[in-house]
N, C-alpha and C positions, 0 to 999 in steps of 0.2 A: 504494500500500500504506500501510494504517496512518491513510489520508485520514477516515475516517470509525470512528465508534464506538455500540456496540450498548448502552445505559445504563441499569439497576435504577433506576427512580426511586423507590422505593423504601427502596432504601439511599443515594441520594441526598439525601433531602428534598425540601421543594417549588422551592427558589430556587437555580440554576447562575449561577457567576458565573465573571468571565473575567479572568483579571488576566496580568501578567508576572510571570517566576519572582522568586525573595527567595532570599540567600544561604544554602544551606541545604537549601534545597526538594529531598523526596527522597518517593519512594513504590513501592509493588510491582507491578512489573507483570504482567499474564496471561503467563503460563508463564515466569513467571524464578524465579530461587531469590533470596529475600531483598529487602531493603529497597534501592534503589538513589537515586544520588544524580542528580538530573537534571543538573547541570553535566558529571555522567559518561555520562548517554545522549546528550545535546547533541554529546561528544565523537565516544560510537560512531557516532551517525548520520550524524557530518559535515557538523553543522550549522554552516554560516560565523559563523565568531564575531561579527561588524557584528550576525548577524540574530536572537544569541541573547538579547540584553537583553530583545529584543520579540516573543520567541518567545510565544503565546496558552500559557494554561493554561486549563483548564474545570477549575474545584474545586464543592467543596458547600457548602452553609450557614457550615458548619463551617471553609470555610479549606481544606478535605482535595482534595489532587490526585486529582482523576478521571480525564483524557485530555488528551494533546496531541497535537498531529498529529505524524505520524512517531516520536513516543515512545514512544506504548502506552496501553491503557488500565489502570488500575490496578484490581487481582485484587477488590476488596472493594466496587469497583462494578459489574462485568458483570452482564451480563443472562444466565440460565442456564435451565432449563426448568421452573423455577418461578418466573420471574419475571410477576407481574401487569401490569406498568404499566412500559412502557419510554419512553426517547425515543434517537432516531435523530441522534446530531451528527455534523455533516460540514464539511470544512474545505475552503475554495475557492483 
């Protein structure tokens, strides 16, 4: 669950980039209420703390959290039924 994500490239832009999280780092996910703090989904999901420094993010041009695996994808990148142009990321 959560392994793969469905992406507007669109509202993307053209360049995905993959960094580790930064102190701070927080975005909205598909169907949550509000802006959340990733050190706080890190928490819910039970992710071993060793593995969070190096946890992957996918962001956009801009720096802006897209998806990570087991976190969620964030609401302002999905792909929806007007979306033209998607790409399909998945986490091994």
């Amino acid at each position: 669950k959560d392994c793969f994500a469905l992406v507007d490239l669109e509202a993307t832009g053209n360049k995905l980039k993959v960094r580790f999280r930064h102190p701070g780092d927080s975005y909205q996910i598909v169907n949550h209420k509000g802006v959340e703090k990733v050190k706080d989904l890190m928490l819910e999901k039970r992710i071993v703390l060793s593995q969070r420094a190096f946890w992957p993010l996918v962001t956009s041009s801009k720096d802006e959290i897209i998806w990570s695996p087991r976190l969620g994808l964030a609401t302002k990148f999905a792909a929806n039924s007007k979306t033209r142009h998607f790409a399909i990321i998945i986490a091994k």
